[in-house]
N, C-alpha and C positions, 0 to 999 in steps of 0.2 A: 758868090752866095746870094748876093743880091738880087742876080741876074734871074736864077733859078726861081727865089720866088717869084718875081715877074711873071716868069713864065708860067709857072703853076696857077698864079692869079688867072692871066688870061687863060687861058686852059679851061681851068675851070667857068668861066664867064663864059666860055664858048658851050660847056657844054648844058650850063643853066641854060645859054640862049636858043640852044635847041630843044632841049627838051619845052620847051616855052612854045614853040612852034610847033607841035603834034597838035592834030586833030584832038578835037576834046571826044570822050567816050561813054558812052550812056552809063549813067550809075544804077540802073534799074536792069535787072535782069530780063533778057526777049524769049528765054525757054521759059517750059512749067517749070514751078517751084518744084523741089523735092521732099519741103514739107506741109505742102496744101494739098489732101489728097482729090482728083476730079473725080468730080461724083455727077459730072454732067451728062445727060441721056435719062431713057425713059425706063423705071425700075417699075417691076410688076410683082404682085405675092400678096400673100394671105394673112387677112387679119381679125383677131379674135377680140369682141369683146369680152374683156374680162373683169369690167365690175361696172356698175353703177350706182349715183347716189341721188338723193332727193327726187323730185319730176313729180310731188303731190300725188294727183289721182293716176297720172301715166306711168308711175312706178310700175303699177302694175301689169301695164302691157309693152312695155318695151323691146320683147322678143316682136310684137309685130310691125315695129318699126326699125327698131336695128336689131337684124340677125346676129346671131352670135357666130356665128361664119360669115365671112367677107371677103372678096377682094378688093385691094386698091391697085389704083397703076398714078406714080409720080412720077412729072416728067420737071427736071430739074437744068437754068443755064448757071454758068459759075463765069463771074470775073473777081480773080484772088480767091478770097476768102467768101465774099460776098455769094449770096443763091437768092433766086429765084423761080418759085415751084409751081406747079399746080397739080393738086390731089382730087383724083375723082373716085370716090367706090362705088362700087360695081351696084350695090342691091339698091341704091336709092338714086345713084346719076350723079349724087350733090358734087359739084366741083368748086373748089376755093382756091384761092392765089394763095403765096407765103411768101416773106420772106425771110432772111435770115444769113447764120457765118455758119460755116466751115472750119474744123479745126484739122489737127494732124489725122485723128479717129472719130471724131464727131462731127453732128448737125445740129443745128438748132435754129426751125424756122416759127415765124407767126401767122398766124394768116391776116391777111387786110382784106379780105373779101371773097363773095361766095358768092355763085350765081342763083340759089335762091339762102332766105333766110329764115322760112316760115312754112311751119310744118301743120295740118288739124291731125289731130290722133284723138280717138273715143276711148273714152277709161271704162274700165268696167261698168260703173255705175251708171252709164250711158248720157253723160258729158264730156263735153266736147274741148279741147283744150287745143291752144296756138303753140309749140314749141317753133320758138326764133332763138337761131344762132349767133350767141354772142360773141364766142371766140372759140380759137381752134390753136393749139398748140402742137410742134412734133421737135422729139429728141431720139438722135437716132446713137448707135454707133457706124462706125463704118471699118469693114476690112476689106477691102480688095472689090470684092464680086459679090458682097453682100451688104444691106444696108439695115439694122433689127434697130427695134425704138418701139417709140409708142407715142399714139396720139390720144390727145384730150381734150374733149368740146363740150362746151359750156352753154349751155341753153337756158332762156328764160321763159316760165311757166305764165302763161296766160289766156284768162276766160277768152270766148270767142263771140260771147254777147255784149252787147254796147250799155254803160261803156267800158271796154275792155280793163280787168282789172292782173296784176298781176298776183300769181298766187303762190310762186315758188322758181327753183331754178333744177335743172337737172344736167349731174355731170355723167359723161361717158369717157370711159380707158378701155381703148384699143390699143395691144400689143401686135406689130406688123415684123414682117422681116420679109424683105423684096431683092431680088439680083436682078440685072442691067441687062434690057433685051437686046 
């Protein structure tokens, strides 16, 4: 009886002792997740302004600066969850960086920067006003081959005489919905 445990002791020590000796094995997955959907590549489609608020005397002309028809084309890389984007539409050129996460159905980037930030627009009244962008926000969903959201950009209203005073701010929402070229 004795014996047997013995034996089952070393037995078993042998076989701690090998498994002790395997190659260790990566604990981080080397495929794509199957719950981070990629949304990486360049998305294209149409986007509607659909309201606007404040922008003082430029309330009034904002059809001449942002169309209420638009295209954008986003081109998006993904590590995880993490994005980094760039949004350019079509009627004005403007292109901005974003960044942002990725969920199972969603997006959600910021922007950190634009290649330009400063707009002159004439109001009606025929003054002259500086719209500079201050931030750009996008929330999208995502299913498969389609990516719908909407962006919102935040401008701040200012004379364009010296010395520059500010006199208001004006928000735009754009509703987009893009697929993957």
């Amino acid at each position: 009886m004795k014996l047997s445990a013995t034996v089952r002791a070393a037995a078993l020590t042998a076989v701690v002792a090998t498994l002790g000796c395997q190659d260790s094995r990566p604990s981080a997955p080397t495929a794509a997740s199957l719950f981070i959907p990629n949304v990486e590549g360049v998305w294209s489609g149409p986007m509607t302004l659909m309201r606007t608020s404040g922008g003082e005397c430029t309330a009034g002309v904002v059809s001449s600066f942002l169309p209420v028809s638009d295209r954008g084309t986003i081109s998006m890389t993904q590590n995880g969850t993490a994005l980094l984007a760039t949004m350019t539409t079509e009627s004005t050129g403007l292109a901005c960086s974003y960044t942002g996460s990725a969920t199972v159905t969603s997006l959600a980037m910021n922007a950190v920067s634009c290649d330009r930030t400063g707009l002159i627009v004439a109001c009606l009244n025929g003054e002259a006003r500086e719209l500079r962008l201050v931030g750009s926000s996008v929330t999208a969903i995502w299913n498969g081959d389609r990516v719908s959201g909407a962006v919102s950009s935040t401008y701040n209203v200012i004379t364009v005489t010296v010395p520059q005073i500010g006199v208001g701010s004006l928000i735009a929402n754009h509703d987009f919905s893009a697929t993957r070229r």
